[in-house]
C-alpha positions as CSV (number, residue, x, y, z in Angstrom):
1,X,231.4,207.0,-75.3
2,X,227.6,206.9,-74.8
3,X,227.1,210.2,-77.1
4,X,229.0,207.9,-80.0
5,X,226.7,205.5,-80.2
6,X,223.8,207.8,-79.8
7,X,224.8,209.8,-82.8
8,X,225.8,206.6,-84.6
9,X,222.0,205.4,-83.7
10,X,220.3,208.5,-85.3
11,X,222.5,208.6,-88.5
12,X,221.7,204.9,-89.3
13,X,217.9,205.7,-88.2
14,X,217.6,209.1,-90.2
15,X,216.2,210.4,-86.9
16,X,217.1,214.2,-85.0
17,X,217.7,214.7,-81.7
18,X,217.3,218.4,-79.7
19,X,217.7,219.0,-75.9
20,X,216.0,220.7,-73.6
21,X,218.6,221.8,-70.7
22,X,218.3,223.8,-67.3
23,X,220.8,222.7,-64.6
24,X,223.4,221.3,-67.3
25,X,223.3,224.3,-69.2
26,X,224.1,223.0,-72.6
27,X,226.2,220.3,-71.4
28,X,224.4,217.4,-73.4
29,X,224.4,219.3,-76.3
30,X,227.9,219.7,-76.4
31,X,228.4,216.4,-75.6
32,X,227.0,215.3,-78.8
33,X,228.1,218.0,-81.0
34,X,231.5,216.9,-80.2
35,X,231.0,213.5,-82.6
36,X,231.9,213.2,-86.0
37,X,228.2,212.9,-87.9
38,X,226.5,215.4,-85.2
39,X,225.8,217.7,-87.5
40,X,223.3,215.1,-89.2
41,X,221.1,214.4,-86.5
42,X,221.2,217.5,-84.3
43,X,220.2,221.0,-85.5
44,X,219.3,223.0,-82.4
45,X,219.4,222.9,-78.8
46,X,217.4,225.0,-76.1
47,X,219.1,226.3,-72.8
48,X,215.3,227.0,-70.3
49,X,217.6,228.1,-67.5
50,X,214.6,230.2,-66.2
51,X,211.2,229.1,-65.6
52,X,210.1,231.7,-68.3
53,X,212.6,230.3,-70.8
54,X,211.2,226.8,-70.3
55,X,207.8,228.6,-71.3
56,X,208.6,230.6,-73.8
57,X,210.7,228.4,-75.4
58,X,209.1,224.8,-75.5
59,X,205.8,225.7,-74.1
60,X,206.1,224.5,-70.6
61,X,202.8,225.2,-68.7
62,X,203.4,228.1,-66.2
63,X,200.9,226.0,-64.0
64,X,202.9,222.7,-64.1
65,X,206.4,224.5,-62.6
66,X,203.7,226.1,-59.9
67,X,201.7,222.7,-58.7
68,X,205.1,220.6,-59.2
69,X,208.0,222.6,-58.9
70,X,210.1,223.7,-61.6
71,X,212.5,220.5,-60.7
72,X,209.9,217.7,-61.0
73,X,209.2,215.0,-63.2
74,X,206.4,216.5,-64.4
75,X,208.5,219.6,-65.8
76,X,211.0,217.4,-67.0
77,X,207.9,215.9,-69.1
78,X,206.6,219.2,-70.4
79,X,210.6,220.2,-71.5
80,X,210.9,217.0,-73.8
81,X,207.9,216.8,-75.2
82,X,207.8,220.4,-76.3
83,X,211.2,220.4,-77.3
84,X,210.5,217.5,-79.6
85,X,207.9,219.9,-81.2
86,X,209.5,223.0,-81.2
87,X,212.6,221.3,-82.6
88,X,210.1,218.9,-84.9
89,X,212.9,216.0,-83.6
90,X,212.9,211.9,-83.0
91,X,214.3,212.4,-80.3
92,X,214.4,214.6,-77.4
93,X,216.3,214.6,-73.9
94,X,215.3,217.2,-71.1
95,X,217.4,218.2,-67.5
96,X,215.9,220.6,-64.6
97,X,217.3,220.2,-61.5
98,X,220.0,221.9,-58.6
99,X,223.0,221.8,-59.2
100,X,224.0,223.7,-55.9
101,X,225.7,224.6,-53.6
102,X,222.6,226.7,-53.5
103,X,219.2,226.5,-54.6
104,X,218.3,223.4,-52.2
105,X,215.5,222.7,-50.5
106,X,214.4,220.1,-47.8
107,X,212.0,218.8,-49.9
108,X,214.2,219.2,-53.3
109,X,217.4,219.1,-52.0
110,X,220.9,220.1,-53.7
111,X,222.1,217.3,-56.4
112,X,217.9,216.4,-57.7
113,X,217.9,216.0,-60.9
114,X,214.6,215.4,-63.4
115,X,215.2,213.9,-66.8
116,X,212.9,213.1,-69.9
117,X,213.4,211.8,-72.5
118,X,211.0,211.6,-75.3
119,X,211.0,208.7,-78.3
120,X,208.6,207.4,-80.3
121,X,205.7,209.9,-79.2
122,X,206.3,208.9,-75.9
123,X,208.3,210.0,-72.8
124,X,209.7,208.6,-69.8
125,X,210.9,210.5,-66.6
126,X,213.1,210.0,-63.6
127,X,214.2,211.8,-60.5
128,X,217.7,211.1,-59.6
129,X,219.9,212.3,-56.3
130,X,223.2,212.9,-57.4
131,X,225.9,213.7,-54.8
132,X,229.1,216.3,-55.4
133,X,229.8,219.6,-56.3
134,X,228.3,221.4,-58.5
135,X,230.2,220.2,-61.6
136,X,229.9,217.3,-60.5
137,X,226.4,216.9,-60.3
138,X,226.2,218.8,-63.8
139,X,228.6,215.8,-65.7
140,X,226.5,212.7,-63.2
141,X,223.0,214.2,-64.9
142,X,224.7,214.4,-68.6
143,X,225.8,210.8,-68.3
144,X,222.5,209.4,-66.9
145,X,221.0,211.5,-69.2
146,X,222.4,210.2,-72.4
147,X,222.1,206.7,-71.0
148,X,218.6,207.0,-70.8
149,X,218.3,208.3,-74.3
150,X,220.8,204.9,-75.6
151,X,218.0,202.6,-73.2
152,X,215.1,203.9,-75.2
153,X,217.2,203.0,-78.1
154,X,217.1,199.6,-76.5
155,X,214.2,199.2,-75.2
156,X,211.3,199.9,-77.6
């Protein structure tokens, strides 16, 4: 399982990890507190299901939901960088998106997901369209999520 190596990854690195979750709703979280050796590498987690959460939390710019939309990559951006400070982590992996059945638009329809993920004072974004239910879409974002967080690993 991706979360196993993650969490393996941080323990031999000494590093933390924190999320920053909207449309999964704590999802990601879970999936790493589930491993053996979580506890080491991840101390707190933020659910910004509303756009003031996302502010209030980890200091997403009001302004930045209202030029971009709160699902943008741009968001997404804002929710792992200032979870990484709020959280003072390594590591940290942000989701806003829709989830649906409702919520959609024609421009951001139902199933557009934004994930960051920040490592190494930088971050990295990507807008995906995932396809299903609700649940469905919720579980595709987690898993592109973490393997976005194991490519970083890999790739810098």
């Amino acid at each position: 399982m991706m979360e196993e190596k993650i969490v393996r990854f941080l323990n031999e690195h000494n590093m933390m990890i924190t999320t920053v979750e909207s449309c999964t709703g704590g999802l990601i979280a879970a999936r790493l507190v589930n491993v053996s050796g979580a506890s080491n590498v991840f101390s707190e987690g933020y659910i910004t299901y509303s756009e003031d959460a996302k502010a209030k939390m980890v200091g997403v710019n009001p302004e930045t939901i209202k030029k971009y939309n709160v699902v943008s990559e741009e968001v997404a951006y804002e929710m792992a960088s200032g979870g990484a400070k709020t959280a003072n982590a390594d590591v940290a992996v942000s989701v806003t998106g829709v989830a649906g059945p409702l919520g959609g638009t024609k421009d951001i329809p139902v199933g557009t997901v934004c994930i960051g993920v920040y490592y190494k004072n930088k971050v990295i974004t990507e807008k995906f369209l995932f396809n299903g239910d609700r649940l469905q879409v919720r579980n595709q974002a987690v898993d592109k999520a973490l393997e976005m967080v194991w490519n970083e690993f890999n790739n810098r």
